[in-house]
TILUMMAR-169222 format. One record per residue (C-alpha): y negated, x negated, z; residue number from 1. Coordinates in nm, 2 decimals. Layout:
<nodes>
<node <Y,X,Z>,NUM>
...
</nodes>
This chain:
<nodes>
<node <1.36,-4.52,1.82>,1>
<node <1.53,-4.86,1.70>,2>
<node <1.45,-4.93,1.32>,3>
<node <1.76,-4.86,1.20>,4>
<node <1.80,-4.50,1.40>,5>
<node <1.77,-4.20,1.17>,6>
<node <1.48,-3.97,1.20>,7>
<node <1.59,-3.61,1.38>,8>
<node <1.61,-3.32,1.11>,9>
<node <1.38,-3.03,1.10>,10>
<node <1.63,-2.84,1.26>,11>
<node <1.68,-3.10,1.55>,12>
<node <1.30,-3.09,1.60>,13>
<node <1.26,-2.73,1.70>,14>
<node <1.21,-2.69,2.13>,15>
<node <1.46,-2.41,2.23>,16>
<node <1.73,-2.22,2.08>,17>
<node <1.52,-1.95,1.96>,18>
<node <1.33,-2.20,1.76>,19>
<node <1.60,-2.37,1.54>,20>
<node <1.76,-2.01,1.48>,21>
<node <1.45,-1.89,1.32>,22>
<node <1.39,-2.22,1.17>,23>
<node <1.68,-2.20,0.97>,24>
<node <1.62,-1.88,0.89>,25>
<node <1.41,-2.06,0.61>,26>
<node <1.67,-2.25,0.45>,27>
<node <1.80,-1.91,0.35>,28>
<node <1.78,-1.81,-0.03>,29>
<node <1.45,-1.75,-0.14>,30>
<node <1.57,-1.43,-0.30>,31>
<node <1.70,-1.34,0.02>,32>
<node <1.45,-1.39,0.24>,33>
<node <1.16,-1.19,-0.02>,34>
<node <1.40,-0.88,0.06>,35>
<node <1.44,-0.94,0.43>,36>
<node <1.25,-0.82,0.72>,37>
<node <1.17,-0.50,0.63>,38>
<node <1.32,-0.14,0.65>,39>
<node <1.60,-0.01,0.42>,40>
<node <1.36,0.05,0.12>,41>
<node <1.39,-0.31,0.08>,42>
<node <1.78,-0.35,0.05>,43>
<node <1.91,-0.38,-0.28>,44>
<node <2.15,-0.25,-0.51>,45>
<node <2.52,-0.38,-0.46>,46>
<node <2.52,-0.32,-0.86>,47>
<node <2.21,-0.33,-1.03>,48>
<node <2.09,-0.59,-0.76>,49>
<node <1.74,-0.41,-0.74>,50>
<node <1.56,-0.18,-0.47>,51>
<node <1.49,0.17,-0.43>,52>
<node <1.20,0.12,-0.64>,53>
<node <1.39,-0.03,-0.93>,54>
<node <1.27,-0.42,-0.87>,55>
<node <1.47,-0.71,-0.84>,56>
<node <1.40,-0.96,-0.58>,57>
<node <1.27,-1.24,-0.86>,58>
<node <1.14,-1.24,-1.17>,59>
<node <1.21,-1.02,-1.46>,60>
<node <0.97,-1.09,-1.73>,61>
<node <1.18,-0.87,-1.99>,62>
<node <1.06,-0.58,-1.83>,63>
<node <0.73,-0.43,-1.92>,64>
<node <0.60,-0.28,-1.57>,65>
<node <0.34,-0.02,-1.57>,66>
<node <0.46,0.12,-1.20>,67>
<node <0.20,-0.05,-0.97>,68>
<node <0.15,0.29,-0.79>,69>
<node <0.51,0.23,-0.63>,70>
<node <0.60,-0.09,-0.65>,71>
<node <0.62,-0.38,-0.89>,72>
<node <0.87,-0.69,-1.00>,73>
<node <0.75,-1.01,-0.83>,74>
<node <0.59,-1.17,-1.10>,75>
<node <0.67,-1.55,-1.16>,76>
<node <0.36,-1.73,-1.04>,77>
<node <0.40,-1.51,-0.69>,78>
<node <0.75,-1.61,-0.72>,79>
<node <0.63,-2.03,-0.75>,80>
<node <0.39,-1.93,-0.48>,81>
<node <0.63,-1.80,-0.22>,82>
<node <0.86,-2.12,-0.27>,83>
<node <0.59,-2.34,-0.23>,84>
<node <0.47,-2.18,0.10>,85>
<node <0.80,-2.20,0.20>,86>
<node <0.87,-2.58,0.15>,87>
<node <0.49,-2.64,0.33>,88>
<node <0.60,-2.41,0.62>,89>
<node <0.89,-2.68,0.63>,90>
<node <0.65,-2.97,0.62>,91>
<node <0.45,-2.86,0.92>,92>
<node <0.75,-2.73,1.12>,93>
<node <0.80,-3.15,1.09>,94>
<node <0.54,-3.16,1.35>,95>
<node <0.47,-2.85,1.51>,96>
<node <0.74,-2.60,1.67>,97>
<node <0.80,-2.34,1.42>,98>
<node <0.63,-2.01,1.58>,99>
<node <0.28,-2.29,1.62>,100>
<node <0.28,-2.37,1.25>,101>
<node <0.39,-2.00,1.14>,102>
<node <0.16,-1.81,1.36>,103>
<node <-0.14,-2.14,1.19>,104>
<node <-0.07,-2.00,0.82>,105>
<node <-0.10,-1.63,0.92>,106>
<node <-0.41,-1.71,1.04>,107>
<node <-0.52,-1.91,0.74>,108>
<node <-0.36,-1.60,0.53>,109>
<node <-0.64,-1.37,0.72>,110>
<node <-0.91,-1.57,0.60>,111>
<node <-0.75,-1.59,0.24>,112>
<node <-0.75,-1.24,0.23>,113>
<node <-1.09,-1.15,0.39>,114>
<node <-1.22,-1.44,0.14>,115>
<node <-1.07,-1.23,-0.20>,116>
<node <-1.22,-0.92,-0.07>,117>
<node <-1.53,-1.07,0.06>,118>
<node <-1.50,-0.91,0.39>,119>
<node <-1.70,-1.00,0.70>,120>
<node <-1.56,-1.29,0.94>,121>
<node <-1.58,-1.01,1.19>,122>
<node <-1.31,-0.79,0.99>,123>
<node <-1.00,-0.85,1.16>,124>
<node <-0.66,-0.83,0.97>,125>
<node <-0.33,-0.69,1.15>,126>
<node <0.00,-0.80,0.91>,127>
<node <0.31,-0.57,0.88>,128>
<node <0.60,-0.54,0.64>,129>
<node <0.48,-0.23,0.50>,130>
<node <0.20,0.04,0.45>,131>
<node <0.39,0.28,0.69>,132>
<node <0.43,0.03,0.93>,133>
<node <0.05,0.00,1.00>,134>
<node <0.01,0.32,1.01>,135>
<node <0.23,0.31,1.35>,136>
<node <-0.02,0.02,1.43>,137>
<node <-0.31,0.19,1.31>,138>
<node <-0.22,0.51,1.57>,139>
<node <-0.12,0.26,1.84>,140>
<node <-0.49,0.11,1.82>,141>
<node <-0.68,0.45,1.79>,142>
<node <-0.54,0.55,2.09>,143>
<node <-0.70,0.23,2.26>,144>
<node <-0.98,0.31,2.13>,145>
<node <-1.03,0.65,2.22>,146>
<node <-0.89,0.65,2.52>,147>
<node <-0.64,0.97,2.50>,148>
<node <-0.32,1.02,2.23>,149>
<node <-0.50,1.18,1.95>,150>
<node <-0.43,1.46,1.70>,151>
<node <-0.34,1.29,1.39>,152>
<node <-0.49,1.48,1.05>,153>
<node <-0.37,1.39,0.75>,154>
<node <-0.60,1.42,0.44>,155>
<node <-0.36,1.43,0.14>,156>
<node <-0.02,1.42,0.33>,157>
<node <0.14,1.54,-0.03>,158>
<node <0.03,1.28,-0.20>,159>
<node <0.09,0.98,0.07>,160>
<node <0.36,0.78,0.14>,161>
<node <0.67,1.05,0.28>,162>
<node <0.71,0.84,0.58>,163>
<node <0.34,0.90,0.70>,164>
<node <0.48,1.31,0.79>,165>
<node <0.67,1.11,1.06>,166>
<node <0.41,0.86,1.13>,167>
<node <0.13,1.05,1.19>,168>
<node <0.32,1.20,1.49>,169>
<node <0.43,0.86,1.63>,170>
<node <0.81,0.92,1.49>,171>
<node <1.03,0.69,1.34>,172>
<node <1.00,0.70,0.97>,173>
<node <1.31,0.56,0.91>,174>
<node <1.68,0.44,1.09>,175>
<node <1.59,0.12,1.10>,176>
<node <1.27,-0.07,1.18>,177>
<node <1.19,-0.41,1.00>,178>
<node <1.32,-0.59,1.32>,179>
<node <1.67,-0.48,1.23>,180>
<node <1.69,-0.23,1.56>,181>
<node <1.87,0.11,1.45>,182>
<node <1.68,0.39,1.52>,183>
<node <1.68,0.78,1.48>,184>
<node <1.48,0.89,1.16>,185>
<node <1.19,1.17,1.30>,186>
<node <1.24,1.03,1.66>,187>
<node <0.99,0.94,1.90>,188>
<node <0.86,0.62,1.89>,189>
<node <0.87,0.55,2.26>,190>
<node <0.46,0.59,2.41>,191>
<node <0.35,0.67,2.06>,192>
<node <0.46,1.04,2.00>,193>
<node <0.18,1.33,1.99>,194>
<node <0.08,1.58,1.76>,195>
<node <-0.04,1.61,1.36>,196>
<node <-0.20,1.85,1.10>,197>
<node <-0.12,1.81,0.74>,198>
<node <-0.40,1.85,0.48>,199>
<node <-0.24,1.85,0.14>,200>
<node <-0.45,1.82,-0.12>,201>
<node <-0.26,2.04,-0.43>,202>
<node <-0.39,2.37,-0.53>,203>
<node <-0.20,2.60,-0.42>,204>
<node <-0.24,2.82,-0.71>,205>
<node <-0.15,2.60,-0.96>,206>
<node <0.07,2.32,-0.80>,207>
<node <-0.11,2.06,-1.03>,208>
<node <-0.49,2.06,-0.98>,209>
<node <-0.64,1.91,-0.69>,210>
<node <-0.77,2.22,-0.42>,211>
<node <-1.11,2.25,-0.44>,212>
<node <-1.17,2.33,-0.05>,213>
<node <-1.06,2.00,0.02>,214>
<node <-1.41,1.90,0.24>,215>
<node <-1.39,2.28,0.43>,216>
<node <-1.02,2.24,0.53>,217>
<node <-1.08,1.89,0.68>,218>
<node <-1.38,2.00,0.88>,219>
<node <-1.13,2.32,0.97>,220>
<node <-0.91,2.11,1.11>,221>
<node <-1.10,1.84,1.27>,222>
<node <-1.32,2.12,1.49>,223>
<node <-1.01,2.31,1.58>,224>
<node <-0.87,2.01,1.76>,225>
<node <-1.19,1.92,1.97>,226>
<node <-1.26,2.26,2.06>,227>
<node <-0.88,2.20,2.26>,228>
<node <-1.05,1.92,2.40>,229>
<node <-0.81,1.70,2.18>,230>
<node <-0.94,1.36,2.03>,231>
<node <-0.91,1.31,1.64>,232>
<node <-0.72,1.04,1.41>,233>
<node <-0.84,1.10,1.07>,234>
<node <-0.65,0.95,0.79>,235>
<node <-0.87,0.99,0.48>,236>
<node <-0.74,0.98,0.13>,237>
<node <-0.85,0.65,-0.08>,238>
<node <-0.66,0.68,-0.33>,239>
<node <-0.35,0.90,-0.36>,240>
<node <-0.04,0.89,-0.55>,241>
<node <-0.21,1.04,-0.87>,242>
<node <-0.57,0.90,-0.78>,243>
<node <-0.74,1.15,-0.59>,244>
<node <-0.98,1.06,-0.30>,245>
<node <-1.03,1.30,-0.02>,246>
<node <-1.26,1.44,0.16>,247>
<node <-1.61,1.36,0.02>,248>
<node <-1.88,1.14,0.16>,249>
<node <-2.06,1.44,0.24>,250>
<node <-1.82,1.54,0.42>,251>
<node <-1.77,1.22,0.64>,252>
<node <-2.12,1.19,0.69>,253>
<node <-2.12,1.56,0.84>,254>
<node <-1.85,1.50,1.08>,255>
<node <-2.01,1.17,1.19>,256>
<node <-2.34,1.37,1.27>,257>
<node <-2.18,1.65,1.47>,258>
<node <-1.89,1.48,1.66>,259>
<node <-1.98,1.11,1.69>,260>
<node <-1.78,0.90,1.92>,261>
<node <-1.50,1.12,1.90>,262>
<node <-1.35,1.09,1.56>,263>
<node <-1.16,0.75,1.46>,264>
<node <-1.12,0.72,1.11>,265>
<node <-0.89,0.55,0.87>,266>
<node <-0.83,0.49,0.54>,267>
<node <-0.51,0.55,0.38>,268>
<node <-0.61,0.28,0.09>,269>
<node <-0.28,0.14,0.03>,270>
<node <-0.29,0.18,-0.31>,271>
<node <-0.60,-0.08,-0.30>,272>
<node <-0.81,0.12,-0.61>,273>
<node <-1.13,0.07,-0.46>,274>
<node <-1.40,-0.16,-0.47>,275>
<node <-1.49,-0.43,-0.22>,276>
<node <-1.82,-0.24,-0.18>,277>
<node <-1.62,0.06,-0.10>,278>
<node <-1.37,-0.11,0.09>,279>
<node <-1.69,-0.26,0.32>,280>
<node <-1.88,0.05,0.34>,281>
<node <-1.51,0.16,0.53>,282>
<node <-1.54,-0.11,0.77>,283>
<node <-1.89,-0.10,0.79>,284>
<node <-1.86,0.28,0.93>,285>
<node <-1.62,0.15,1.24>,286>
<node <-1.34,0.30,0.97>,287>
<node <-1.01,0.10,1.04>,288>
<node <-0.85,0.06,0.62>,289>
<node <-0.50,0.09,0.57>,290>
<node <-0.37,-0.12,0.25>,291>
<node <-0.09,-0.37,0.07>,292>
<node <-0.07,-0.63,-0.15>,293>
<node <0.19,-0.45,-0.35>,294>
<node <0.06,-0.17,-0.52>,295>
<node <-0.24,-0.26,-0.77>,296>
<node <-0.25,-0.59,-0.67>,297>
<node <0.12,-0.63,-0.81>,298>
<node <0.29,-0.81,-0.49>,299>
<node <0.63,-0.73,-0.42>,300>
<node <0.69,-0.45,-0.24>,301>
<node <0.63,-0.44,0.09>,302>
<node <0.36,-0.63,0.24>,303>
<node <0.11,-0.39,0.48>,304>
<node <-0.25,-0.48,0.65>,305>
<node <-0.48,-0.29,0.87>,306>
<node <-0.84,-0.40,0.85>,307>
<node <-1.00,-0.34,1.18>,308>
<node <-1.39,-0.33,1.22>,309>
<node <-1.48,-0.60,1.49>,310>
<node <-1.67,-0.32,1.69>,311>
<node <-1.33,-0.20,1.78>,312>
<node <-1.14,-0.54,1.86>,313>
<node <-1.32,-0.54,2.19>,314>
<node <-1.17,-0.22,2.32>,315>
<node <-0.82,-0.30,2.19>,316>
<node <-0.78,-0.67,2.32>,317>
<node <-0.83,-0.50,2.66>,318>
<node <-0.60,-0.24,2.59>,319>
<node <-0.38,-0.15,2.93>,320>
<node <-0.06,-0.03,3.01>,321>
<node <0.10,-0.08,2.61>,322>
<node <0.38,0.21,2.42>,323>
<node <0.67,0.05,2.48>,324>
<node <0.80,0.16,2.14>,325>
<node <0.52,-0.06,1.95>,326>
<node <0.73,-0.37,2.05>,327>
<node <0.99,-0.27,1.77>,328>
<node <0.70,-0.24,1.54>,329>
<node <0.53,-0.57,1.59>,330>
<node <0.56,-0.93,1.67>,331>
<node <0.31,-1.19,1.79>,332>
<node <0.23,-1.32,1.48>,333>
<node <0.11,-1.01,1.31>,334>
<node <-0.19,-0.95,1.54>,335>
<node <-0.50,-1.18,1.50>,336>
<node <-0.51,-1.47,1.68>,337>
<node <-0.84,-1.38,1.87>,338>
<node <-0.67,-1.11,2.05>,339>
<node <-0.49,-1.31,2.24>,340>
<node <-0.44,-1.07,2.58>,341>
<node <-0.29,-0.84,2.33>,342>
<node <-0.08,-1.08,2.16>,343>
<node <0.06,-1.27,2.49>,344>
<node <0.22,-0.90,2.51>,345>
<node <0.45,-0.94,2.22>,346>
<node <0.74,-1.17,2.13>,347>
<node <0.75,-1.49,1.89>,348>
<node <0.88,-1.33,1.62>,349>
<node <0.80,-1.44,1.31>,350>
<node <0.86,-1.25,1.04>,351>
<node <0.96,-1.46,0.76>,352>
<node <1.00,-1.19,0.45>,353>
<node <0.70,-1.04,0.50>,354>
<node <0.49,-1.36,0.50>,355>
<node <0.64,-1.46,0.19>,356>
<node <0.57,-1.16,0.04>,357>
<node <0.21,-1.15,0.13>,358>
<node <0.20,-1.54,0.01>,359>
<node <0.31,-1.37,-0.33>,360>
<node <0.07,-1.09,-0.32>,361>
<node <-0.26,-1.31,-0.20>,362>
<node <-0.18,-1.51,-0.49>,363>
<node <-0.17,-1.18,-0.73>,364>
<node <-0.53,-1.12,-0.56>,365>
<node <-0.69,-1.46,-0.57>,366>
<node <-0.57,-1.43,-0.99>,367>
<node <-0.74,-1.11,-0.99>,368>
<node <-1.09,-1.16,-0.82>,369>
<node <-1.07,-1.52,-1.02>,370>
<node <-1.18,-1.31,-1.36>,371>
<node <-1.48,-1.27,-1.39>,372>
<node <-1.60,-0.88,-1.27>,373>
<node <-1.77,-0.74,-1.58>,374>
<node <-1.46,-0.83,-1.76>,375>
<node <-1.23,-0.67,-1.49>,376>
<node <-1.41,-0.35,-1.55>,377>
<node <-1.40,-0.36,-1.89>,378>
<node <-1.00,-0.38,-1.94>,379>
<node <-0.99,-0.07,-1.64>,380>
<node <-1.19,0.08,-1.89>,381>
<node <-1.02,0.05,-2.20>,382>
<node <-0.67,0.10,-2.07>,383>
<node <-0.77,0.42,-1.92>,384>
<node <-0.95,0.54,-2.25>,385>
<node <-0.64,0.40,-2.46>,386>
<node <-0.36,0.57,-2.22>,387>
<node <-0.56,0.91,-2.18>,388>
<node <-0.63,0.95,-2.54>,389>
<node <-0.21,0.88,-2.59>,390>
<node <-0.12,1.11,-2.33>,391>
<node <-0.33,1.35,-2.51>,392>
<node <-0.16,1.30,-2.83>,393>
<node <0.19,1.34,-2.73>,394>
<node <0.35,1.67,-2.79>,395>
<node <0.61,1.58,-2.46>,396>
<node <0.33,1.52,-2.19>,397>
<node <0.10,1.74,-2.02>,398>
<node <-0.18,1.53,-1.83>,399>
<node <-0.21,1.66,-1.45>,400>
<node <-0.58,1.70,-1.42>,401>
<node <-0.84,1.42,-1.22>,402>
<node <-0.93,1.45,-0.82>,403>
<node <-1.28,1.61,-0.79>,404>
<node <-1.46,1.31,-0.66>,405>
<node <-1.75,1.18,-0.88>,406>
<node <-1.76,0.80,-0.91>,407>
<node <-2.04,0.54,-0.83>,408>
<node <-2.15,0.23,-0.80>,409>
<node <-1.94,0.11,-0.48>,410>
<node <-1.58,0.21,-0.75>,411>
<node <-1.72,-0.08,-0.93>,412>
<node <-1.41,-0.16,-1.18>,413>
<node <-1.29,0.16,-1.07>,414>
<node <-1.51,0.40,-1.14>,415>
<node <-1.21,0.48,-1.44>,416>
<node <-0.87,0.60,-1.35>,417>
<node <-0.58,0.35,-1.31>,418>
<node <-0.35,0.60,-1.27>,419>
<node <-0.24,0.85,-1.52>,420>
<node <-0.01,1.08,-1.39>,421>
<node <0.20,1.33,-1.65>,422>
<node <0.49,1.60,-1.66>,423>
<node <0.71,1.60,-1.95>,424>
<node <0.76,1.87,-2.21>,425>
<node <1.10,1.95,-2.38>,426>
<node <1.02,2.20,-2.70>,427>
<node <0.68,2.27,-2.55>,428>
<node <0.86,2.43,-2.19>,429>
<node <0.82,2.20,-1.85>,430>
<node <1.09,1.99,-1.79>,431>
<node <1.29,2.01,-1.44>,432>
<node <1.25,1.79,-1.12>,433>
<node <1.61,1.67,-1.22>,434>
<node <1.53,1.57,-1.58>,435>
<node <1.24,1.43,-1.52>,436>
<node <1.39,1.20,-1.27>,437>
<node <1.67,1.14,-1.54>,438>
<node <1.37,0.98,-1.81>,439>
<node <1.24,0.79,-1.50>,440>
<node <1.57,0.59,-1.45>,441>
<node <1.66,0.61,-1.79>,442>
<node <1.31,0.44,-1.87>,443>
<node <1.42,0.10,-1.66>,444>
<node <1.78,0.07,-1.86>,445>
<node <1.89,-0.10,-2.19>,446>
<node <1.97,0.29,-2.35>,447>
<node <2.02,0.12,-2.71>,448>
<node <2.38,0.27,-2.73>,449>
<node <2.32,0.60,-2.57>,450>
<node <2.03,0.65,-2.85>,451>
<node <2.16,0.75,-3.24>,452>
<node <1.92,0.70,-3.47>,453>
<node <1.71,0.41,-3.67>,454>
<node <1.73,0.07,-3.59>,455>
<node <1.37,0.14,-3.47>,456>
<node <1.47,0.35,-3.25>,457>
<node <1.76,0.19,-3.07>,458>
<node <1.52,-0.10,-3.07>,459>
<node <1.26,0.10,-2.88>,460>
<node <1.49,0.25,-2.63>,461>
<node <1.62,-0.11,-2.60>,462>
<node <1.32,-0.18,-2.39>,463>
<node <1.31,-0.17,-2.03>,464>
<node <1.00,-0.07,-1.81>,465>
<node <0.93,0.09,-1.52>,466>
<node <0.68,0.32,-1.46>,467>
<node <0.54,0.50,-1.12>,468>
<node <0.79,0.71,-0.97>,469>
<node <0.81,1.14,-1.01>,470>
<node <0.57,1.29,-0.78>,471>
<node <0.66,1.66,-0.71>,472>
<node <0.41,1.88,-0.81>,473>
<node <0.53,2.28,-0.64>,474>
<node <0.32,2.60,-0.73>,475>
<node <0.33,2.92,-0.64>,476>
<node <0.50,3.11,-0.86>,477>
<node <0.68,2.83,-1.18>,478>
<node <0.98,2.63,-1.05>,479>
<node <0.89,2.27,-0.91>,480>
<node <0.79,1.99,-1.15>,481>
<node <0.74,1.63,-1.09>,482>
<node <0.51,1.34,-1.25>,483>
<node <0.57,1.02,-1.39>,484>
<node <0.26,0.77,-1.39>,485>
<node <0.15,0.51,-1.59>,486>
<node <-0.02,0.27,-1.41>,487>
<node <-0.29,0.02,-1.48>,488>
<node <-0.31,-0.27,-1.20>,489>
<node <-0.45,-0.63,-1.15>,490>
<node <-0.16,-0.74,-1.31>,491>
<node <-0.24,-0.68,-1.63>,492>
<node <-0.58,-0.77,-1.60>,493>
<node <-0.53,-1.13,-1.51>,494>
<node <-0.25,-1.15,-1.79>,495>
<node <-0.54,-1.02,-2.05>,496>
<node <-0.83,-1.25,-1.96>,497>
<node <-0.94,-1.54,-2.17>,498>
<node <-1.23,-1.74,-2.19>,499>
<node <-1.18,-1.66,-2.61>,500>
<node <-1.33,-1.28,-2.67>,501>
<node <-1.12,-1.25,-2.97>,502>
<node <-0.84,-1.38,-2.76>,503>
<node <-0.91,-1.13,-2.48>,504>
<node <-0.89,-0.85,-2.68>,505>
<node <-0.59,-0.92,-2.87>,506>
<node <-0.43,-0.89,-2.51>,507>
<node <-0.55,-0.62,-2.43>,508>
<node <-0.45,-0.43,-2.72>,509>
<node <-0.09,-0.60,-2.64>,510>
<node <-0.11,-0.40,-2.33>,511>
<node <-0.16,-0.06,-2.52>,512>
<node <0.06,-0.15,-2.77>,513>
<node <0.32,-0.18,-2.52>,514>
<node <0.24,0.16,-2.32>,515>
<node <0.28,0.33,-2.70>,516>
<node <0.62,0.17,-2.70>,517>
<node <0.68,0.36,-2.35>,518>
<node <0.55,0.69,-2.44>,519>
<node <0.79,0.66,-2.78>,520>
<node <1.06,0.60,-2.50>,521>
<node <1.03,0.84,-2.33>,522>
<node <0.99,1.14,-2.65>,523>
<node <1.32,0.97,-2.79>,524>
<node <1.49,1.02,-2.43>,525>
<node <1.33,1.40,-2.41>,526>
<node <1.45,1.48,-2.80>,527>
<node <1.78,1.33,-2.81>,528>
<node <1.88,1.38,-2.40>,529>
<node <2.00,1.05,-2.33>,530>
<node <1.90,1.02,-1.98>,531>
<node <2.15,1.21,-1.88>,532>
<node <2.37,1.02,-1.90>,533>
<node <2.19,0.77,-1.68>,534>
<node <2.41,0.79,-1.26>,535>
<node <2.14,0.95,-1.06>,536>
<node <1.95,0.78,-0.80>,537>
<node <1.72,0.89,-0.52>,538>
<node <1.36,0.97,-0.62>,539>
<node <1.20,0.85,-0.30>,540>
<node <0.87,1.02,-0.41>,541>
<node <0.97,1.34,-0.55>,542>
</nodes>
């Protein structure tokens, strides 16, 4: 090239067609691309400009989140993080094709990850855009390993994610996959399709409690299916939508001893409330782990992993003849670079959302696991005294009682609850599915006008925060109900530390004074009806 010839662009450097298409793909709007690449929960708002989950697609600082159990706003530093991983994908792509440099920092992202949660070099990390996506890919490699389609039972399937009824049988969970290819919601997914059992884990005499024959129906279900001569997915519960963990070690240790070899487990731990010694016993069991950066970590929603134990990478890298319908679920870049017969299988795709998102989300981790650990569990500890001991005193909520599973030392920082889940009360009578929904939206909204009253109390309904989304809660007998949920996550954590005790603590007590404000909220939306006036959404949880 002659000295006074101009260097070729990025876009000039790519090798085929394909390339420079997805190359350019990353000039696209940040915003834009955080919300791409994943299925329709993503999309946002034509109005309101946020998704079904009530977060935008960059920073909103004004709003006070407790929601981690569904999703949460990107926070700003995740934000800066996912720009700057964008302009250094850039860089490289000066010097390698695009899919070689993307498919490098996927694999640099796997050892991030398994360096946060101090996992073996062994554990190997599969990437998808969401928690429902791996558990396609978590079905798709159980059946490699076990060598037959297996019966898929699902410990807690009330109080997982609603795709996972459609999952679990190898359906589609949605009309369209995060490849953009229309599909037909509860349809086969081609190769994948088979059979499930669904475990719920609500008493059914109250609708509220958790059952307390949670270990004998599991075992139930598991023997029925091998004495048909089937093979068993078990998807154990760790933790669910109100914090409940399912079956008991007991009970896993029981169905190890009398059916070894032909019982793959794994954990639905998408809501990432356990502790790394926890999370390794998992993995140390041969357990595949299902979980996200975007639920207590605080990552935008969606970003989805499946750990895999390496004594199960063997089997799968050799896997055979491949469900064709797996190749809508997957690209090459979201398998570990190891299994590379596997991988040769799939297309260059790389998925730019998703990585972005989980560049967001490893930075909300590394933040987290930065604090130091005895601090960590202190805050848990003190936002869960402070938010059960408000709960308690409000005259409009009605706690919905703890999971039966005793804590010890492998919860670590979460041996307390970080998530408090409540129905509302309206003159001491439940409140309806419908109204409860109502506080719920009305709870993320400026409501200042629609609230009469003290300049106090327009001020507090001025507020906006989100908070987890109604879960429905059906007895036998009483009309449905549903539960909001307060959530603690690493969020706040990482927000309240300082090397200053007196410092420390004054954040912390920011934090409650803020959930106060929300619980005020909410009794002024119950006492003066506000909400309803609030246009109704979807409640994707109820």
């Amino acid at each position: 090239m002659s000295a006074g010839a101009s260097h070729p662009s990025v876009l000039e450097r790519a090798s085929d067609s394909g390339s420079r298409y997805r190359l350019r793909d990353l000039f696209t709007p940040l915003d834009t691309l955080l919300v791409s690449g994943g299925d329709l929960r993503l999309a946002l708002d034509a109005r309101d400009r946020v998704n079904a989950y009530g977060c935008a697609a960059s920073p909103e600082p004004e709003i006070w989140n407790f929601a981690s159990s569904t999703a949460s706003t990107i926070s700003q530093a995740g934000y800066d993080r996912a720009a700057l991983a964008r302009e250094e994908l850039m860089h490289k792509c000066l010097f390698d094709e695009v899919e070689i440099a993307f498919d490098a920092r996927c694999e640099d992202m796997r050892e991030d990850l398994r360096g946060h949660l101090q996992l073996s070099p062994r554990v190997d990390i599969v990437f998808s855009p969401s928690g429902t996506d791996s558990q396609l890919h978590a079905l798709f490699l159980a059946r490699a390993v076990l060598g037959a389609p297996p019966v898929t039972i699902v410990v807690g399937a009330d109080q997982t994610g609603s795709g996972t009824t459609h999952t679990a049988r190898g359906h589609h969970f949605g009309t369209m996959t995060a490849g953009g290819l229309a599909v037909r919601k509860d349809g086969a997914v081609a190769g994948l399709a088979g059979d499930s059992i669904l475990v719920p884990l609500l008493d059914a005499t109250s609708g509220m409690a958790m059952r307390a024959d949670a270990d004998a129906a599991v075992m139930r279900a598991v023997e029925d299916s091998l004495t048909q001569g089937r093979c068993v997915l078990l998807q154990i519960m760790d933790s669910s939508k109100l914090g409940w963990r399912a079956p008991s070690a007991a009970c896993l240790d029981e169905i190890a001893r009398r059916w070894p070899r032909k019982v793959q487990v794994v954990v639905d731990a998408c809501q990432a409330r356990l502790g790394r010694r926890r999370l390794r016993s998992y993995l140390d069991r041969g357990y595949m782990v299902l979980m996200t950066g975007s639920k207590f970590f605080g990552g935008p929603a969606f970003s989805g992993a499946l750990l895999v134990p390496k004594g199960l990478s063997r089997s799968i890298d050799r896997i055979g003849a491949i469900a064709p319908g797996i190749f809508d679920y997957a690209g090459r870049c979201d398998w570990p670079i190891g299994w590379t017969a596997l991988r040769s299988r799939f297309e260059r795709r790389p998925n730019f959302g998703q990585w972005l998102r989980w560049e967001a989300a490893l930075s909300e981790i590394g933040g987290y696991y930065a604090v130091p650990g005895a601090f960590r569990a202190r805050v848990l500890a003190e936002l869960a005294a402070g938010i059960d001991g408000m709960i308690a005193l409000s005259p409009s909520l009605c706690p919905v009682p703890r999971g039966s599973e005793t804590s010890g030392a492998d919860d670590e920082e979460f041996a307390r609850a970080t998530i408090f889940p409540f129905t509302l009360l309206r003159d001491g009578k439940p409140v309806s599915i419908a109204q409860t929904s109502a506080v719920h939206r009305a709870l993320a909204r400026d409501m200042n006008e629609e609230i009469s009253g003290s300049a106090a109390d327009r001020q507090v309904a001025a507020q906006r925060c989100l908070v987890g989304q109604p879960v429905r809660l059906e007895g036998p007998h009483d009309a449905p109900q549903a539960a909001l949920r307060l959530c603690s996550g690493a969020r706040l954590v990482t927000e309240a530390w300082s090397p200053d005790p007196a410092q420390a603590q004054r954040n912390v007590q920011h934090v409650l004074d803020r959930i106060a404000h929300v619980l005020v909220k909410i009794e002024l939306l119950l006492d003066r009806g506000a909400a309803a006036a609030v246009p109704a959404k979807p409640a994707f949880e109820v």
